[in-house]
C-alpha positions as CSV (number, residue, x, y, z in Angstrom):
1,X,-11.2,-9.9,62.9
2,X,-9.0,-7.6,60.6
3,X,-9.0,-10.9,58.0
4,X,-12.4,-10.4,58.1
5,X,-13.2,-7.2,57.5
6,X,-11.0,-7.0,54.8
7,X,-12.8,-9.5,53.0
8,X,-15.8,-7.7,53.6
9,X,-14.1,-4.7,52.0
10,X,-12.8,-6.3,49.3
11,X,-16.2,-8.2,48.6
12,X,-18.1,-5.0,48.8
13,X,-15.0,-3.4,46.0
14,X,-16.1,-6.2,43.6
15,X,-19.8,-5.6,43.8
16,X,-18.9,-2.6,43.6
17,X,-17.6,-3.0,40.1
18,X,-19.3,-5.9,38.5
19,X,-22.7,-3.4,39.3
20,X,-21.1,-0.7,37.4
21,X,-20.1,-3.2,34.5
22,X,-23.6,-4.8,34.6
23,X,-25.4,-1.2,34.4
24,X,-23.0,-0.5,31.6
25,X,-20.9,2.7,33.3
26,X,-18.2,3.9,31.9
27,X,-15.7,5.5,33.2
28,X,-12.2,7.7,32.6
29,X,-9.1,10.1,33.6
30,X,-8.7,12.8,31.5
31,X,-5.4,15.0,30.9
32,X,-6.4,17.5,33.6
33,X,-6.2,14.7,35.8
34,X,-10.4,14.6,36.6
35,X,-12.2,11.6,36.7
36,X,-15.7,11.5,35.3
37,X,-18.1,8.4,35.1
38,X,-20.9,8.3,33.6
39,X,-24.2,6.1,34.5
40,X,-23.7,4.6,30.6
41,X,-20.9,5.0,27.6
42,X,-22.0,8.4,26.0
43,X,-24.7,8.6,22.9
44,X,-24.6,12.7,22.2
45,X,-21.3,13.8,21.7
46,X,-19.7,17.2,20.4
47,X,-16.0,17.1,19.7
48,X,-14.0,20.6,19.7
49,X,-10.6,19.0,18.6
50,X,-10.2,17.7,15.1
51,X,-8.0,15.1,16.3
52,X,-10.7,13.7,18.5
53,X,-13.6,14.0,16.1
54,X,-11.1,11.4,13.7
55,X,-10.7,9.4,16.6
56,X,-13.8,9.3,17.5
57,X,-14.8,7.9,13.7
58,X,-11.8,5.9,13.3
59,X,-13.7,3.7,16.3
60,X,-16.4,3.5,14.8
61,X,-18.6,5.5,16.4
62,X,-19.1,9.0,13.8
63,X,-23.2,8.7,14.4
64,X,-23.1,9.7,18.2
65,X,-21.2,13.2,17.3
66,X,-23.8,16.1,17.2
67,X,-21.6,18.8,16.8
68,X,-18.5,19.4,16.1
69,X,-15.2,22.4,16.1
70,X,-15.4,24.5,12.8
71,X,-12.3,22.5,12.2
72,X,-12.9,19.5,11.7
73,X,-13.7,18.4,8.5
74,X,-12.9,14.1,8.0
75,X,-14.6,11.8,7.5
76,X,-16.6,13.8,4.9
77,X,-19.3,12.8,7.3
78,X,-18.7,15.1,9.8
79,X,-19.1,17.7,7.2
80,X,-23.2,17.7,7.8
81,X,-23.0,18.4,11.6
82,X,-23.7,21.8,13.4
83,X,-20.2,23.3,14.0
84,X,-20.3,25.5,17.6
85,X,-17.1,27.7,16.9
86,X,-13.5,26.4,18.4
87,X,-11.7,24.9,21.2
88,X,-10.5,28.4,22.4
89,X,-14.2,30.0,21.6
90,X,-16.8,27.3,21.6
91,X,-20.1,28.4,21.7
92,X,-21.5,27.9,24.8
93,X,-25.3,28.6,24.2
94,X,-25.4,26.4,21.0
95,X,-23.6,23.3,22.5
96,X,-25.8,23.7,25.7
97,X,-28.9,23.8,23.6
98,X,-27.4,20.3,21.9
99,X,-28.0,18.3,25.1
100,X,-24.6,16.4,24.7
101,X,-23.7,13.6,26.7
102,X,-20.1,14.8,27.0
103,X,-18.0,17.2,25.3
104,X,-14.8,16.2,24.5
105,X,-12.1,18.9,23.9
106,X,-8.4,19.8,24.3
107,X,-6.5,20.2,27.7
108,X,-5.6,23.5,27.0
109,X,-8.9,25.0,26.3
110,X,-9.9,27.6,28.5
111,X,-13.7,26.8,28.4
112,X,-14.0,23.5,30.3
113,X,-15.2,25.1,33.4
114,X,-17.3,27.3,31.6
115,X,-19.1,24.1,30.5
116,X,-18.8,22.1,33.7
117,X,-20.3,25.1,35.7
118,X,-23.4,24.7,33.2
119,X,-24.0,21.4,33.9
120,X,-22.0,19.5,31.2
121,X,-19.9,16.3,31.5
122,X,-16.3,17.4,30.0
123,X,-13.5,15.2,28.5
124,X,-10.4,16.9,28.2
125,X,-7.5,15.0,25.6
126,X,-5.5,16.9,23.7
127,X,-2.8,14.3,21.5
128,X,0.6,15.9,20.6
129,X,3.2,13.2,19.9
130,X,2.9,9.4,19.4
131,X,2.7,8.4,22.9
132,X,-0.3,11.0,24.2
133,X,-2.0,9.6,20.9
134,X,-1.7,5.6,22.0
135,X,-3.2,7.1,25.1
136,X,-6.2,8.7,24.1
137,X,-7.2,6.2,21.6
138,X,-7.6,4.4,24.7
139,X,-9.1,7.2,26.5
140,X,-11.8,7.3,24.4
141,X,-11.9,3.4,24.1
142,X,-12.9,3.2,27.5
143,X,-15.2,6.2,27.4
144,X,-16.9,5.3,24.5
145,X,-17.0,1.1,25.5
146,X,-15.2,-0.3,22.5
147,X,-12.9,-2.8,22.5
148,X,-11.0,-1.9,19.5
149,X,-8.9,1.1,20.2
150,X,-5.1,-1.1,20.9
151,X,-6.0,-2.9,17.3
152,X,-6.6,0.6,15.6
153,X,-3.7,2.0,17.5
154,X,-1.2,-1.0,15.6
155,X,-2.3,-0.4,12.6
156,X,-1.4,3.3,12.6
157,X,2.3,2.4,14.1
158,X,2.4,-0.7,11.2
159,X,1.3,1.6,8.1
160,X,4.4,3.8,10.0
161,X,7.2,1.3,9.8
162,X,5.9,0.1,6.3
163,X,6.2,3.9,5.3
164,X,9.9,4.0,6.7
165,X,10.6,0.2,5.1
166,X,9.9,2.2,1.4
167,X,12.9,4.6,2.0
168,X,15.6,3.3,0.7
169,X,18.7,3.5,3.0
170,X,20.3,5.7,0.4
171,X,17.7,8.2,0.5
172,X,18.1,8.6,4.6
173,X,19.6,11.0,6.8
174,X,18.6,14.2,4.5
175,X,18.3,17.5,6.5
176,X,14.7,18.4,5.9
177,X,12.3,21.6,6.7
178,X,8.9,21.2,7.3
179,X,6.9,24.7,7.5
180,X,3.6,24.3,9.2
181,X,2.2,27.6,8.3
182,X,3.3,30.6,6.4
183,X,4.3,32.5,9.9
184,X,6.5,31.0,9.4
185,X,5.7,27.9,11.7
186,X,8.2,24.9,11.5
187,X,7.8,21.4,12.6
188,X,10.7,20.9,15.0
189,X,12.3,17.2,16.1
190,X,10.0,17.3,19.7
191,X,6.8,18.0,17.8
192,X,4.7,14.3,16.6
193,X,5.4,15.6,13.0
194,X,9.4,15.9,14.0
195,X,8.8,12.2,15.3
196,X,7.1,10.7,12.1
197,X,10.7,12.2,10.1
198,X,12.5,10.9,12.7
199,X,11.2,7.4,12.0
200,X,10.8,7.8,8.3
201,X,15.0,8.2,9.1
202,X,15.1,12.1,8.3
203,X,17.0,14.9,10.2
204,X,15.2,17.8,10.8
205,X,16.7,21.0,10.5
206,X,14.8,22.4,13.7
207,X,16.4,20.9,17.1
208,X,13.7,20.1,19.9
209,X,15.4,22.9,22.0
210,X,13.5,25.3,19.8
211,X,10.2,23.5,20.7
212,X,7.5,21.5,19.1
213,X,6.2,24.1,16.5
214,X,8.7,27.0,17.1
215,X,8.1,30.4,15.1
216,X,11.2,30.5,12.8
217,X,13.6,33.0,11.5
218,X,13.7,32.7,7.5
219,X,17.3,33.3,8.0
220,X,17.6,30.2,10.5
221,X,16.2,28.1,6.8
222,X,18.3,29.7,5.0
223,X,22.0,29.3,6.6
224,X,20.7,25.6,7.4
225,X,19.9,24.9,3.6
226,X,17.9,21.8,3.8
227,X,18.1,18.8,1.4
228,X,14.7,18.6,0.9
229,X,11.4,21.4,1.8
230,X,8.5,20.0,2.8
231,X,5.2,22.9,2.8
232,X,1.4,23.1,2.6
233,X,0.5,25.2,-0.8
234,X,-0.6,27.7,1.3
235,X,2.8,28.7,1.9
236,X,4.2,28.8,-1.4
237,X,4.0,32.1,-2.2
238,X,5.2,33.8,0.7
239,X,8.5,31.1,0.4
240,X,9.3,33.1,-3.0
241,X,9.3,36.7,-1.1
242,X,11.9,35.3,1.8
243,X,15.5,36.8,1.0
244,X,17.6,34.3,0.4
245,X,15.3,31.7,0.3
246,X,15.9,31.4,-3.9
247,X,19.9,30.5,-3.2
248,X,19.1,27.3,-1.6
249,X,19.9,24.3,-2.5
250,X,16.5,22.6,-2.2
251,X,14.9,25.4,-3.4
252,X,17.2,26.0,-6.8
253,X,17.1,21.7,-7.4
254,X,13.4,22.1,-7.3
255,X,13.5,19.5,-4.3
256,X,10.1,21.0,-2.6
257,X,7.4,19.3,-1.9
258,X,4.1,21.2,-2.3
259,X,0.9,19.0,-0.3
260,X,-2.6,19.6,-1.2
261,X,-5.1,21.2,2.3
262,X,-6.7,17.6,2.4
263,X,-2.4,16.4,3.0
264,X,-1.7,19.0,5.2
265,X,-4.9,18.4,7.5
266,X,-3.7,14.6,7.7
267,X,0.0,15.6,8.5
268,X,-0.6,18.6,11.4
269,X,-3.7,16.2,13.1
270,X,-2.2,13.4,15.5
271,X,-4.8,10.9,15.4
272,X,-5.6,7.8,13.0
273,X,-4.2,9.6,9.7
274,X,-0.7,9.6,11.0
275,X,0.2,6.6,8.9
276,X,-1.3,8.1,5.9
277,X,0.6,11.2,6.6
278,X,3.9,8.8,6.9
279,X,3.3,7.6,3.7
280,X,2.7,10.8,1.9
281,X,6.1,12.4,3.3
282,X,7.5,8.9,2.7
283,X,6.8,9.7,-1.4
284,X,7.6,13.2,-0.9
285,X,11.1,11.5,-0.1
286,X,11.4,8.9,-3.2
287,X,9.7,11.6,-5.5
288,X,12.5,14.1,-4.8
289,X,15.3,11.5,-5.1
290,X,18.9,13.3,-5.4
């Protein structure tokens, strides 16, 4: 008798299933740990991460976005669509108004419940090393009902090893400093930034005790003298006011390497441009030979 209603269960699980598949549901987890299906993949999406709106295009799927963060700026696309504010202060009115299917945004983003309490389907991913970004990818695979999203997720980890491959071993193990921000705001070894030098075979300057983007001391730069100083040109100038900062090695060798807002953007986003941003730091590195 027990034989048999588990069958029955089990029977019932798989109709269960092959229904949803047949009527095309779609379901996922997000990183809060709440599970939301919905009846079909979504068509009207607004994206309030710039990470998420590249991942979003890099599978393909840039036309269902009707909104997005005031962030996020690539593809050039994504340029042309209504921006509702930011993760920390969306606004609510405008992306109500939208009629999204879901609204995909970070973990840490205090208005998900706003939006939930309103009605709104909510997708909550927020990518911040290698590992969280395999995961989303697929996420968002399964959310969105494309197959694609492992594929995508080799090629970014294959243009990263052919971005190590171009170092040559001579050029490896220099002590490097990347500044995020003019804060200043560092890079350290747990952050996905820290990881890419890692793998490119650098050694970072800033320990992963310090955490993943620690605020740093200008001294702390300064009695570590770096090889090799890797900064957005937004922080250039402020660099040349720092005491001390002119008696560095890198700094008096002219070993600095200055990227454009369109290189930066690629190298603080974990998404689909983390193998471009390998390959930029990668020339940084042969550009700045000793």
């Amino acid at each position: 008798m027990a034989d048999a209603v588990r069958a029955l269960l089990c029977a019932m699980l798989v109709g269960m299933l092959l229904a949803g598949q047949a009527s095309g549901a779609t379901e996922v987890v997000d990183d809060r740990g709440v599970r939301l299906r919905l009846a079909r993949p979504p068509q009207r999406i607004v994206a309030l991460l710039p990470s998420l709106t590249e991942m979003v295009c890099a599978l393909g799927q840039c036309e269902r976005l009707v909104a997005v963060d005031r962030y996020s700026n690539f593809p050039d696309s994504v340029r042309a669509l209504p921006t509702v504010g930011g993760g920390l202060d969306p606004q609510i009115e405008a992306i109500v108004a939208l009629r999204p299917d879901v609204v995909l945004m970070a973990s840490s983003s205090p208005a998900a419940a706003r939006l939930q309490s309103l009605g709104l389907a909510v997708v909550a991913l927020e990518p911040k090393n290698y590992a969280d970004v395999q995961r989303v990818f697929q996420a968002l695979g399964l959310l969105l009902a494309v197959p694609h999203a492992p594929r995508l997720w080799r090629e970014i980890e294959s243009g990263v090893d052919a971005a190590a491959r171009s170092i040559p071993q001579a050029l490896r193990n220099q002590r490097v400093y990347f500044e995020v921000n003019g804060g200043p705001y560092a890079a350290g070894e747990a952050s996905f930034i820290g990881e890419t030098l890692t793998r490119l075979g650098l050694r970072n300057i800033v320990p992963a005790t310090l955490g993943a983007f620690p605020k740093i001391n200008p001294e702390f730069v300064v009695r570590a003298d770096p090889d090799l100083v890797m900064v957005g040109d937004g922080s250039v100038a402020a660099m040349a006011q720092r005491p001390g900062w002119a008696a560095m090695r890198a700094v008096q060798a002219r070993r600095i390497c200055i990227f454009s807002p369109e290189q930066s953007d690629a190298m603080v986003r974990p998404g689909p441009r983390m193998a471009d941003a390998a390959r930029v730091l990668a020339q940084c590195v042969l550009q700045h030979a000793r």
